[in-house]
ChimeraX commands (.cxc) that place a marker at each C-alpha (Angstrom):
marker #1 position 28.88,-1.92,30.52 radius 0.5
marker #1 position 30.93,-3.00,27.44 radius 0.5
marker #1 position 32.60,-0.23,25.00 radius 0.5
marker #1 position 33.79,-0.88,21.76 radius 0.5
marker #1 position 35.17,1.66,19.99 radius 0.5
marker #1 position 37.65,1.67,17.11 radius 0.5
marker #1 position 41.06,0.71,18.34 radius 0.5
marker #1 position 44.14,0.56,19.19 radius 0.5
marker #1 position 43.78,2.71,22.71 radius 0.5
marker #1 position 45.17,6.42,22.03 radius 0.5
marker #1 position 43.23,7.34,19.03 radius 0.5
marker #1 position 40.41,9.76,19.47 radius 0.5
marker #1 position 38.29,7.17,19.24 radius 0.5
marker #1 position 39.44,5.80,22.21 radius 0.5
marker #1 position 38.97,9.04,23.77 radius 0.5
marker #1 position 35.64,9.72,23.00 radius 0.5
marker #1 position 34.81,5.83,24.40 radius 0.5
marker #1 position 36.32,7.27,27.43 radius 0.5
marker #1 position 33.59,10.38,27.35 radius 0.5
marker #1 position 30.86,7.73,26.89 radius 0.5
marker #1 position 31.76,5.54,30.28 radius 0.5
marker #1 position 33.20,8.53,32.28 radius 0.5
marker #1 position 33.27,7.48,35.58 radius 0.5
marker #1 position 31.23,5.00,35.93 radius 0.5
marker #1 position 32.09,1.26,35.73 radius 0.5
marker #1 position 32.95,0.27,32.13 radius 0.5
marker #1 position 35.02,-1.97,29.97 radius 0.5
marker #1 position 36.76,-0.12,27.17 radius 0.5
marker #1 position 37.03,-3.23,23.73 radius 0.5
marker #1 position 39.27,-2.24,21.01 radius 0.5
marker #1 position 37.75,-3.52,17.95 radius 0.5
marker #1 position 40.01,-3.04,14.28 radius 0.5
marker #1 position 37.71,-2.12,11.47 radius 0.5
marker #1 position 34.15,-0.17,12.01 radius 0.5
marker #1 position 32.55,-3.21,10.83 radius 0.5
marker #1 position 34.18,-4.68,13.65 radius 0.5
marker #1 position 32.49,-2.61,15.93 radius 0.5
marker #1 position 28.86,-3.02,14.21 radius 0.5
marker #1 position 29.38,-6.63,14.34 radius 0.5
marker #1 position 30.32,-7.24,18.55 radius 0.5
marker #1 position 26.98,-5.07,18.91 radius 0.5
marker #1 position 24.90,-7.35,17.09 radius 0.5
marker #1 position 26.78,-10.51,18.17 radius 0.5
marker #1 position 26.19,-9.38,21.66 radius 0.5
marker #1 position 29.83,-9.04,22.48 radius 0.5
marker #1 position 29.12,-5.03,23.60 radius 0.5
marker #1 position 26.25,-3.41,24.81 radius 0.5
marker #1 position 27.54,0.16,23.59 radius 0.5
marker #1 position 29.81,1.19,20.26 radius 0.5
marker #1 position 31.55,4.55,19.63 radius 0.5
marker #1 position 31.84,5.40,15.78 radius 0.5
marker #1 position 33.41,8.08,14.22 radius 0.5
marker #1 position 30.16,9.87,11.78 radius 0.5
marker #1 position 31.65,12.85,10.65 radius 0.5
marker #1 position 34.32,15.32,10.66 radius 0.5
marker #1 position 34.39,19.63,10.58 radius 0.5
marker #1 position 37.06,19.47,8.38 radius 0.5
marker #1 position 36.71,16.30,5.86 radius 0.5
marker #1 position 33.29,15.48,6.45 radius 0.5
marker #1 position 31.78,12.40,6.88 radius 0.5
marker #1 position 32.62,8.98,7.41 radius 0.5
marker #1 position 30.62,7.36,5.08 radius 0.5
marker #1 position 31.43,3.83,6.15 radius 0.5
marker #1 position 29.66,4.12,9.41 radius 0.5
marker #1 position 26.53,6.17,7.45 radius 0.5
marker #1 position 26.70,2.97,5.13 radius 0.5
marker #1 position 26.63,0.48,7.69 radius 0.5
marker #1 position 23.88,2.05,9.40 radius 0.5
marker #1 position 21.75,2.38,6.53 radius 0.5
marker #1 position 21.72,-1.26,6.25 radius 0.5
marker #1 position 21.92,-2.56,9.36 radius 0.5
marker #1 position 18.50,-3.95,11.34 radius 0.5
marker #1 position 19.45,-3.89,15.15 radius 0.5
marker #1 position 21.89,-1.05,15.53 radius 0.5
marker #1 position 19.71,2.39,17.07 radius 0.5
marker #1 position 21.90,5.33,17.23 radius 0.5
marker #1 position 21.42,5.92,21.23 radius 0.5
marker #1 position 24.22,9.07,21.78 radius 0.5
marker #1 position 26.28,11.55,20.61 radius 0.5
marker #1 position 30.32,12.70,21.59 radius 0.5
marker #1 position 31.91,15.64,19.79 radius 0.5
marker #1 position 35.35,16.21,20.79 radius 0.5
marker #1 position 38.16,18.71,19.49 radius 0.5
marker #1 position 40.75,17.33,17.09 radius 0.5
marker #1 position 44.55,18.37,17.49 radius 0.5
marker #1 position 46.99,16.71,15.77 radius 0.5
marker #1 position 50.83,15.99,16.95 radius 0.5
marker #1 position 53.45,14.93,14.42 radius 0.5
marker #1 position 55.22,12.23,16.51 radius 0.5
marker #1 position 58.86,10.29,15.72 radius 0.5
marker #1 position 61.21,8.42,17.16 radius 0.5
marker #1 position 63.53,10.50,20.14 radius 0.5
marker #1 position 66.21,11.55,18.78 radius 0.5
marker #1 position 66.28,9.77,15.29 radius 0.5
marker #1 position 63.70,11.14,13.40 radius 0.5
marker #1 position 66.11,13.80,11.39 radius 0.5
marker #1 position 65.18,13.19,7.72 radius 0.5
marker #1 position 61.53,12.40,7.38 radius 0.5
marker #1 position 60.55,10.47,4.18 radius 0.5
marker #1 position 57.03,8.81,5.15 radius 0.5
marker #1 position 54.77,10.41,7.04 radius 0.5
marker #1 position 52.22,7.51,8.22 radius 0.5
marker #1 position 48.46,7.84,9.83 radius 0.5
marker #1 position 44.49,7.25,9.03 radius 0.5
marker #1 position 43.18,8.52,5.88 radius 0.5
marker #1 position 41.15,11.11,7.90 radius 0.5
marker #1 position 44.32,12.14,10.29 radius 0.5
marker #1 position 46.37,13.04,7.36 radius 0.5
marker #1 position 44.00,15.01,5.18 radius 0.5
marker #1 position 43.12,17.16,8.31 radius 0.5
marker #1 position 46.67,18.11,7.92 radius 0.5
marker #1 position 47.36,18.66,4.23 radius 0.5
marker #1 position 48.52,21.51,4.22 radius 0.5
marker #1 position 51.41,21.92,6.56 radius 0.5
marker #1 position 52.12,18.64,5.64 radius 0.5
marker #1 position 52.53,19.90,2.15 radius 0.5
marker #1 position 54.42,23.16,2.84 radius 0.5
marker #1 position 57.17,21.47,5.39 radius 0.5
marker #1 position 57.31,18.04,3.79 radius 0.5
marker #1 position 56.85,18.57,0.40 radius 0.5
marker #1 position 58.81,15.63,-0.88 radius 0.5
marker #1 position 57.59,12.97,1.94 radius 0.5
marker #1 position 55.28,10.32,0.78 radius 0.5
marker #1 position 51.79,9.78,3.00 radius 0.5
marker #1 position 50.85,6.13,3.69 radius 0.5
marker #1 position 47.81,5.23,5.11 radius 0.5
marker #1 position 46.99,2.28,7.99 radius 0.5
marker #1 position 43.96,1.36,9.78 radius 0.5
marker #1 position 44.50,3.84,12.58 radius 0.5
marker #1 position 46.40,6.85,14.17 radius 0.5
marker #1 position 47.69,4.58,16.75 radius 0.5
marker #1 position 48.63,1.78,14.63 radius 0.5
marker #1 position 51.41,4.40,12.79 radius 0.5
marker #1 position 52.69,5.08,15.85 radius 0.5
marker #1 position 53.40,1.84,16.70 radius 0.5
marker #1 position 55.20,1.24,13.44 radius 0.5
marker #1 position 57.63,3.88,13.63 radius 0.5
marker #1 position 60.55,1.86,14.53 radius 0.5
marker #1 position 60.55,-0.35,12.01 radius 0.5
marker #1 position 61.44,2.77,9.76 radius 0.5
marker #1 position 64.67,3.44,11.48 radius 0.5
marker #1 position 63.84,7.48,11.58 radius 0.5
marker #1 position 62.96,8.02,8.08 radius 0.5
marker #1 position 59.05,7.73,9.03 radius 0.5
marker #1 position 56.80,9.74,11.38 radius 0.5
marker #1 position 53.56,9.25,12.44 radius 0.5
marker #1 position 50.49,11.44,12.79 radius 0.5
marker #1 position 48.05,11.64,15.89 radius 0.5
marker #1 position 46.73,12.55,19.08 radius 0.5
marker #1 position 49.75,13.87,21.67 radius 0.5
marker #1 position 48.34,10.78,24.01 radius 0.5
marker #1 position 50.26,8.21,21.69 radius 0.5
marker #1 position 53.68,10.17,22.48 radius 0.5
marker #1 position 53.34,8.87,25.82 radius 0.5
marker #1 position 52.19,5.80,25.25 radius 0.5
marker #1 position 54.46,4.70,22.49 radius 0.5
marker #1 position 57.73,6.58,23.60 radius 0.5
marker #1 position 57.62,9.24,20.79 radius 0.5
marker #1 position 58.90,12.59,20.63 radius 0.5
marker #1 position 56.65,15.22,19.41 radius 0.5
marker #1 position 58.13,16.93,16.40 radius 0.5
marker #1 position 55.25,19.35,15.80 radius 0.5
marker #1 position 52.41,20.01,17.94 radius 0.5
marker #1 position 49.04,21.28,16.53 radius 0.5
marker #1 position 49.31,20.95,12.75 radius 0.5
marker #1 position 45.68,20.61,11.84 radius 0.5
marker #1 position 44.91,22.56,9.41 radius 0.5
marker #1 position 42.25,24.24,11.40 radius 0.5
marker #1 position 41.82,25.44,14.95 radius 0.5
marker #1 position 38.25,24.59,14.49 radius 0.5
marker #1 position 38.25,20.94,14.24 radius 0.5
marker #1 position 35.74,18.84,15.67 radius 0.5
marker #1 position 34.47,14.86,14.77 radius 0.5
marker #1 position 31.66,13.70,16.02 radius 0.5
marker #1 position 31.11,10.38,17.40 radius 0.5
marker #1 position 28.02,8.21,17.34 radius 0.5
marker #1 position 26.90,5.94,20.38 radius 0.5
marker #1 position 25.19,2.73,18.77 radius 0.5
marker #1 position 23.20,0.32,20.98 radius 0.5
marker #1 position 20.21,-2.10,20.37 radius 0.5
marker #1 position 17.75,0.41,21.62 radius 0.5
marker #1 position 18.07,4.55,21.10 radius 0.5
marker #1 position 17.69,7.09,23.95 radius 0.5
marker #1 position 14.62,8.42,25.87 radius 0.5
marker #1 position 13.50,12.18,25.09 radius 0.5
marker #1 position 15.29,14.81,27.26 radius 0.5
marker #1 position 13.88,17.97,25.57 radius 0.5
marker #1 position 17.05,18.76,23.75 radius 0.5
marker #1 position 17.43,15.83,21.05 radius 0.5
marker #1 position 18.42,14.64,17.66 radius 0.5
marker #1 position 17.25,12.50,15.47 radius 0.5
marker #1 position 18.81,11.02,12.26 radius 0.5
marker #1 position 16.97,8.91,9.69 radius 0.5
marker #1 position 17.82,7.04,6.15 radius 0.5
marker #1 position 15.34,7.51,3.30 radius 0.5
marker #1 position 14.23,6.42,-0.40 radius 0.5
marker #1 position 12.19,8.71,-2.33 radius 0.5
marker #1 position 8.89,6.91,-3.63 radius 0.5
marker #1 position 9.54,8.47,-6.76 radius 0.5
marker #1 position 12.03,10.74,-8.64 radius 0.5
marker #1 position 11.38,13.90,-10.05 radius 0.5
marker #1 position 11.28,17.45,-9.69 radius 0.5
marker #1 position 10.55,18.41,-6.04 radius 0.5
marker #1 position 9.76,15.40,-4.25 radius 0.5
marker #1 position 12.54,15.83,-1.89 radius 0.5
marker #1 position 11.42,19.17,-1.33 radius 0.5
marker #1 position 8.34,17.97,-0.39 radius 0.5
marker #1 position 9.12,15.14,1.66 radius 0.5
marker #1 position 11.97,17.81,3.41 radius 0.5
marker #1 position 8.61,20.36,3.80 radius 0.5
marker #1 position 6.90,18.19,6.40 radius 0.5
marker #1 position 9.75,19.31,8.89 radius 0.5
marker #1 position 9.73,23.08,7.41 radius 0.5
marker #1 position 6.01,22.93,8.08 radius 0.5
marker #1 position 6.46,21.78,11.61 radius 0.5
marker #1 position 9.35,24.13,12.01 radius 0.5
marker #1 position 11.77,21.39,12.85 radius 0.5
marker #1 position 15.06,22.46,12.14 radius 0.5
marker #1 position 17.32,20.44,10.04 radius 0.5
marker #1 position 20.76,19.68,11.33 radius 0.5
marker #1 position 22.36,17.76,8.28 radius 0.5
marker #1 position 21.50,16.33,4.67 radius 0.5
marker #1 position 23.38,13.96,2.94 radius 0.5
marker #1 position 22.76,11.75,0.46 radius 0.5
marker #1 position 25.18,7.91,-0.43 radius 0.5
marker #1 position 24.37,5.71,-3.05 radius 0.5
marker #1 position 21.87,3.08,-3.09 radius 0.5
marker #1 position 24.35,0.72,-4.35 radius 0.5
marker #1 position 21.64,-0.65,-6.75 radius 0.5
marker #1 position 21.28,2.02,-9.78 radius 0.5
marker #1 position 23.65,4.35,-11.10 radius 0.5
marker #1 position 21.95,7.95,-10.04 radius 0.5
marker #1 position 20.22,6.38,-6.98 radius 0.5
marker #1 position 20.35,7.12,-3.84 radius 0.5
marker #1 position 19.17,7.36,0.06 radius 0.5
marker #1 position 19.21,10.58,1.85 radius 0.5
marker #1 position 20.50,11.13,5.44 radius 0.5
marker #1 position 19.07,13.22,7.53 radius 0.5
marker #1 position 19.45,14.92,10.93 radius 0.5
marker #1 position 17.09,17.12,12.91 radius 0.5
marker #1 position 16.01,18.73,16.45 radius 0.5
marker #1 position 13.17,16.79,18.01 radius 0.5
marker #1 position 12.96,13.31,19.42 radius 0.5
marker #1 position 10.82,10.72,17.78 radius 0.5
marker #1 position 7.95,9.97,19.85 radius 0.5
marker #1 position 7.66,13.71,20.77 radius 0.5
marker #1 position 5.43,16.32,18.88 radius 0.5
marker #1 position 5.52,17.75,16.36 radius 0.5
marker #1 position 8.75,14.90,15.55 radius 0.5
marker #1 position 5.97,12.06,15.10 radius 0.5
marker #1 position 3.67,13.83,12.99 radius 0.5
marker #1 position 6.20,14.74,10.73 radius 0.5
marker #1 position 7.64,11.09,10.14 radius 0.5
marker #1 position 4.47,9.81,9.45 radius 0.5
marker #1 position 4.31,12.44,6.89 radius 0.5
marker #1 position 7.26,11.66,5.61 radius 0.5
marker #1 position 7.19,8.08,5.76 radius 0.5
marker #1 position 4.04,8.27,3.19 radius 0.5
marker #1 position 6.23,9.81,0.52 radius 0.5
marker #1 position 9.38,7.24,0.64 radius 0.5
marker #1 position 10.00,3.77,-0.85 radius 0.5
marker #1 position 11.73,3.04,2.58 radius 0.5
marker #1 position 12.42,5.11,6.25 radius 0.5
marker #1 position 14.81,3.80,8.51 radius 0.5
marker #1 position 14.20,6.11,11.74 radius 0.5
marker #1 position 18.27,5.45,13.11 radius 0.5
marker #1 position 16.95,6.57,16.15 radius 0.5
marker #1 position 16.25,9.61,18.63 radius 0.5
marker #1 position 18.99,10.91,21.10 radius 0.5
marker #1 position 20.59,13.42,23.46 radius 0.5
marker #1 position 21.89,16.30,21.53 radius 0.5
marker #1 position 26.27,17.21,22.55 radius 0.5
marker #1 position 26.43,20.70,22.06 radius 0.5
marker #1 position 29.49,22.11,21.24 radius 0.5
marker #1 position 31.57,25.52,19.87 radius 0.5
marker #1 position 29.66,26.97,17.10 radius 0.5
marker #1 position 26.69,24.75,17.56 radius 0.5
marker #1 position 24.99,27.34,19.30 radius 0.5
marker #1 position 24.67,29.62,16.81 radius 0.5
marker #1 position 20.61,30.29,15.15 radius 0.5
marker #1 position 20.11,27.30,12.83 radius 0.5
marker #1 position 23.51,25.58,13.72 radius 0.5
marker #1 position 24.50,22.25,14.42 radius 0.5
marker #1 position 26.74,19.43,14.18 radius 0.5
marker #1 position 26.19,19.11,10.21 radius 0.5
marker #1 position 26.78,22.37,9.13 radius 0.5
marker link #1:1,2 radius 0.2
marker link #1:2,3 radius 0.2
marker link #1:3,4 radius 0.2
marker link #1:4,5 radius 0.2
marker link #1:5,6 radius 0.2
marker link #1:6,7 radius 0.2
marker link #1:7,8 radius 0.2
marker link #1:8,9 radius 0.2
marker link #1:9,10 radius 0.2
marker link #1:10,11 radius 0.2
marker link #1:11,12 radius 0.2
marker link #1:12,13 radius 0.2
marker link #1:13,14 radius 0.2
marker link #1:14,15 radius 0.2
marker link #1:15,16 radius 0.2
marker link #1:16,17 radius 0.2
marker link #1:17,18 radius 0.2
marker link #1:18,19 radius 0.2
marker link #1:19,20 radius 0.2
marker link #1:20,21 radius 0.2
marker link #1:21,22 radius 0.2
marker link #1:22,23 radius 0.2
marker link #1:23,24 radius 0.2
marker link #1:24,25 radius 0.2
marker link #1:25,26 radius 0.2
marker link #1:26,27 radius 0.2
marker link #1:27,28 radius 0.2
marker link #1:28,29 radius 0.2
marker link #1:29,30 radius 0.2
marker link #1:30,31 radius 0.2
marker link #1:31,32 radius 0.2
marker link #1:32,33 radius 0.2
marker link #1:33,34 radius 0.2
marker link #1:34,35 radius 0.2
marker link #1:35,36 radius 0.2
marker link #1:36,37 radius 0.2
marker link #1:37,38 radius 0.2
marker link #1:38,39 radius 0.2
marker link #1:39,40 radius 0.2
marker link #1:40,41 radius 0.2
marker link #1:41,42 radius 0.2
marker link #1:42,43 radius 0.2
marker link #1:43,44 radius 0.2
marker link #1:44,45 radius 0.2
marker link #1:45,46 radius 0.2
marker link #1:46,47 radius 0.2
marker link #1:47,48 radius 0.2
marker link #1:48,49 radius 0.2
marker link #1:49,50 radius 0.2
marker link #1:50,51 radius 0.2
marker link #1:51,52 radius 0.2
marker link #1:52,53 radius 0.2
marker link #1:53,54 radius 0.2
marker link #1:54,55 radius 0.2
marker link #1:55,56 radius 0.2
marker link #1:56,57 radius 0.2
marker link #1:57,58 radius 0.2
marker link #1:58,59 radius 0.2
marker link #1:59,60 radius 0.2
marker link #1:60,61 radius 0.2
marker link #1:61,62 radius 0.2
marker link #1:62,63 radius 0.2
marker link #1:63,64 radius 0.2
marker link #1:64,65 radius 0.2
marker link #1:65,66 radius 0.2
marker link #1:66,67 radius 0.2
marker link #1:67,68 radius 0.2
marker link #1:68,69 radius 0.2
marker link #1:69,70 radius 0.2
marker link #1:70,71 radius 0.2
marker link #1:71,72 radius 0.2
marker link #1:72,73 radius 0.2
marker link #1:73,74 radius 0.2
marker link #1:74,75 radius 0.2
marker link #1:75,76 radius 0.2
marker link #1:76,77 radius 0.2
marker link #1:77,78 radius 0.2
marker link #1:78,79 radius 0.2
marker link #1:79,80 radius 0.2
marker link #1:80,81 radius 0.2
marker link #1:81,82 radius 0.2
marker link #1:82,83 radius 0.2
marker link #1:83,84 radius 0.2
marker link #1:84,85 radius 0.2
marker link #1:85,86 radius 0.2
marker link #1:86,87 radius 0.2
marker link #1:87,88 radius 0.2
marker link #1:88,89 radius 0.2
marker link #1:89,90 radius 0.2
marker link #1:90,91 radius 0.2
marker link #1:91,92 radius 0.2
marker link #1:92,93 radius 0.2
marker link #1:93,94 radius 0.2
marker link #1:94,95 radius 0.2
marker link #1:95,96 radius 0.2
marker link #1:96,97 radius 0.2
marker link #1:97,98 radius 0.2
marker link #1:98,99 radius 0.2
marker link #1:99,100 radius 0.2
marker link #1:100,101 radius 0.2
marker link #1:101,102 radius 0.2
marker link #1:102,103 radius 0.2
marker link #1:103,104 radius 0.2
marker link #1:104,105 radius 0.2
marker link #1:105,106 radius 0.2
marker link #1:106,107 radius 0.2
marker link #1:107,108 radius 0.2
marker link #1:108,109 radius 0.2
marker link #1:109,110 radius 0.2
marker link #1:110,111 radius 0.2
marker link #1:111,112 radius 0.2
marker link #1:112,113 radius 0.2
marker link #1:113,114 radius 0.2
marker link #1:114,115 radius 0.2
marker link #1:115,116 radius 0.2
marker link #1:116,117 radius 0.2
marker link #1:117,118 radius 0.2
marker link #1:118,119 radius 0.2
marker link #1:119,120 radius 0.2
marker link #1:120,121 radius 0.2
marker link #1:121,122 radius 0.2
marker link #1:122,123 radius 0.2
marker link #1:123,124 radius 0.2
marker link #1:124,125 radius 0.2
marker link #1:125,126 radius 0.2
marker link #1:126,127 radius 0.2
marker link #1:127,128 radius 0.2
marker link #1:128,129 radius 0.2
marker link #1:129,130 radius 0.2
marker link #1:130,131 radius 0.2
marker link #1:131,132 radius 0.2
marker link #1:132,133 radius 0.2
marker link #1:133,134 radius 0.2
marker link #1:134,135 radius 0.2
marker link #1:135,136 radius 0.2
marker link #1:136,137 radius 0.2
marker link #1:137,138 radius 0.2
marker link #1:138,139 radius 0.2
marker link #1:139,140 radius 0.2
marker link #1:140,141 radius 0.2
marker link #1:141,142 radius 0.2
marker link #1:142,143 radius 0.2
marker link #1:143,144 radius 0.2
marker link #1:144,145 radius 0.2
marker link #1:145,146 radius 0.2
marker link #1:146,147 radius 0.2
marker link #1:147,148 radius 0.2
marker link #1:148,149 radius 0.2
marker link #1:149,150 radius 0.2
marker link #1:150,151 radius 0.2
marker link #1:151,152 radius 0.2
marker link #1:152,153 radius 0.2
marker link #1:153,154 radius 0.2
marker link #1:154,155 radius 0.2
marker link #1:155,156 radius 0.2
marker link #1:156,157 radius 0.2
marker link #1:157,158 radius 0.2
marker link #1:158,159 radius 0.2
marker link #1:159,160 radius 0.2
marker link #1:160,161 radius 0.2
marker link #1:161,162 radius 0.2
marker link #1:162,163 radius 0.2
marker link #1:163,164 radius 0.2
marker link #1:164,165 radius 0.2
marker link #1:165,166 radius 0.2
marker link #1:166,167 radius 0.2
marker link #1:167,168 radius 0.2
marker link #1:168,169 radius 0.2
marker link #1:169,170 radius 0.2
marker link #1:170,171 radius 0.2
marker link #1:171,172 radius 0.2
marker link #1:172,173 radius 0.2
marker link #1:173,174 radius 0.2
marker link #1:174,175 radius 0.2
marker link #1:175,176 radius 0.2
marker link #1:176,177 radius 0.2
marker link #1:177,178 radius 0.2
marker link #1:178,179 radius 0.2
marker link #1:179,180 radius 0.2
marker link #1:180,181 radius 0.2
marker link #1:181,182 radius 0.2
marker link #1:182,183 radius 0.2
marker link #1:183,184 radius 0.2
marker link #1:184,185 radius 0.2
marker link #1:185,186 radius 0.2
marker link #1:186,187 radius 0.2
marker link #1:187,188 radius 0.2
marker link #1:188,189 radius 0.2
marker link #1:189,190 radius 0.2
marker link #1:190,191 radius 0.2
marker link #1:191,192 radius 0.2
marker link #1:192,193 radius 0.2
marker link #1:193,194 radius 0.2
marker link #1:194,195 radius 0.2
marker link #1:195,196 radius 0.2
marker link #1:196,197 radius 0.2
marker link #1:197,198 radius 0.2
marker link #1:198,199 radius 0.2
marker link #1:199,200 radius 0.2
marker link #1:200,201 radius 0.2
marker link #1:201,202 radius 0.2
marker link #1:202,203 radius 0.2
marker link #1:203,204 radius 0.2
marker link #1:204,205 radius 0.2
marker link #1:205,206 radius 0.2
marker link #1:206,207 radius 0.2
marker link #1:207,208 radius 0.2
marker link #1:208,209 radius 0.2
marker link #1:209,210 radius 0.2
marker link #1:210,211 radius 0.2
marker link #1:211,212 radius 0.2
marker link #1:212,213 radius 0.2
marker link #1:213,214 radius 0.2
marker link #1:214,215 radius 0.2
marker link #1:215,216 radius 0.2
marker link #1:216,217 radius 0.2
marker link #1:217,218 radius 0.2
marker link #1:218,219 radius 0.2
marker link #1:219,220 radius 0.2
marker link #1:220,221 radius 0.2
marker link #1:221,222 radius 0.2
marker link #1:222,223 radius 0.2
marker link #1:223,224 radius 0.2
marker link #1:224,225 radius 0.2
marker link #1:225,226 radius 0.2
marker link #1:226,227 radius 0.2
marker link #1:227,228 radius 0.2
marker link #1:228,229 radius 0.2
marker link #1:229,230 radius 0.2
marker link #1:230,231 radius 0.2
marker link #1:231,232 radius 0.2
marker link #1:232,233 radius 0.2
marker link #1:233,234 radius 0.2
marker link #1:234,235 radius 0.2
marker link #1:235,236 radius 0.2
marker link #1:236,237 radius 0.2
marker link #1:237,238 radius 0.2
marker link #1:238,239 radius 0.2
marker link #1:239,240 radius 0.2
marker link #1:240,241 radius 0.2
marker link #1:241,242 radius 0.2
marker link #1:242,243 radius 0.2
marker link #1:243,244 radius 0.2
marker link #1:244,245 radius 0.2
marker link #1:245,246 radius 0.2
marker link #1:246,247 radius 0.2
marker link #1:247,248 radius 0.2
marker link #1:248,249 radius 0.2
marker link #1:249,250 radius 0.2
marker link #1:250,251 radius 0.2
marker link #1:251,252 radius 0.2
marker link #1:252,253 radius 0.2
marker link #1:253,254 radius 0.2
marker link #1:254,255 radius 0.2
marker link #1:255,256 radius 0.2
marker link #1:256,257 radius 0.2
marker link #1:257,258 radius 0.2
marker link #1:258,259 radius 0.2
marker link #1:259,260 radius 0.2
marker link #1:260,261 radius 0.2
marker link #1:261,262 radius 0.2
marker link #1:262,263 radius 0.2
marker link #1:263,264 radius 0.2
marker link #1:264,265 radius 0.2
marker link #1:265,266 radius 0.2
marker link #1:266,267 radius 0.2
marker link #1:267,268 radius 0.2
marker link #1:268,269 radius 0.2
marker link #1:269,270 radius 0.2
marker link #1:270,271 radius 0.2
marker link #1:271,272 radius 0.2
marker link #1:272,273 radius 0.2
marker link #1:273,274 radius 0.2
marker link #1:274,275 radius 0.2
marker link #1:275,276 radius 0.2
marker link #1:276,277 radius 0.2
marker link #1:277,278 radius 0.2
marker link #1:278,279 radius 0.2
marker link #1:279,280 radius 0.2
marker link #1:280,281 radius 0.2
marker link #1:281,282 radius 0.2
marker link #1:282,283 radius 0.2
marker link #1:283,284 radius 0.2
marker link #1:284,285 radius 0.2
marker link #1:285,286 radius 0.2
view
């Protein structure tokens, strides 16, 4: 089976691709961009893709919710949620006086705030990944260090200058498995969904939300993007307990599927419980 997660190896992505093939026979394919990844699946290139969907701390990615609204043969088939700890990495020896701290978007805003209080005065650049700042450290010469997973001290020839520095002990991102087809029911499932109100006005998402409520289907996340067509538009994302072809689920999206311009069912899968999510009414998405 083909993996394609978002690249280079020794980001968490790359660790939760290594969760999804385990220890069976796999081939792990970096890919640069999320699109990227989208793209191999529907080109045929893959048979599986890991995407980062959300994090504890920064919430989602809206880039892969964006992609997936649109996109007409991607199912959402799986689930990895893995614990995020964060290692501030520079090269042995030199890295005395730090001036740029480099890493993803997401890396470095899950560490704001001891970033801020010990390097007040460095400046925060973004790149495409955690491991592609640690591979550009020694251009830098020692003013620069990089942000990431401790695997990319090991596998870059870093020293670790901090270990830990989230901002939060509690730090989880989900990943999303993407295929061409989702996942049969288990009895402990998910399922996400994209929809357009028919109409807009007061309480029509609270009734098109009160077919689950009715059912009591618990809802595991809300969310809504942009439509990208009117200003004040928009599509609504939505998680909850239940697989698709499985009562009450079914009845429910039927329901549901009455009262919206459009439903895009992203598909039905295994649920990864994790710390917290066991808690009454508590999932991923909240």
């Amino acid at each position: 089976m083909k993996v394609g997660y978002l690249g280079p190896p020794g980001t968490f992505s790359h660790e939760a691709a290594l969760r999804v093939v385990g220890d069976g026979p796999g081939l792990l394919c970096p890919y640069p961009t999320i699109p990227a990844v989208f793209a191999a699946l529907e080109g045929g290139q893959i048979e599986t893709g890991v995407v980062p969907v959300e994090n504890s701390l920064e919430g989602s990615v809206v880039q892969t919710m964006d992609i997936l609204a649109r996109s007409r043969d991607v199912q959402v088939r799986g689930e990895v949620v893995i614990p995020i700890e964060h290692y501030l990495l520079g090269l042995p020896g030199k890295s005395k006086t730090v001036e740029l701290i480099i890493s993803h978007p997401q890396a470095l805003a899950q560490c704001q705030e001891y970033l801020g209080r010990r390097y007040p005065n460095a400046r925060l650049v973004h790149v495409e990944s955690t491991a592609k700042a640690a591979s550009s450290l020694p251009r830098f010469l020692g003013r620069a260090a990089a942000v990431g997973p401790r695997a990319l001290a090991a596998l870059y020839g870093l020293e670790i200058l901090a270990g830990q520095i989230q901002d939060s002990r509690d730090n989880y991102t989900r990943f999303l498995m993407i295929g061409r087809q989702d996942a049969p029911p288990t009895g402990d499932d998910l399922t996400s969904i994209v929809f357009t109100p028919r109409t807009d006005g007061p309480g029509v998402l609270y009734g098109i939300l009160g077919e689950f409520a009715q059912r009591g289907i618990n809802l595991t996340k809300i969310e809504s993007r942009p439509t990208r067509r009117y200003l004040g538009e928009y599509v609504f994302f939505v998680d909850f307990q239940g697989h698709r072809l499985c009562s009450p689920t079914r009845e429910a999206l039927a329901k549901v599927d009455e009262k919206c311009e459009t439903l895009k069912i992203l598909g039905s899968y295994p649920r990864n419980r994790f710390p917290g999510s066991e808690r009454e009414g508590r999932s991923v998405g909240e």
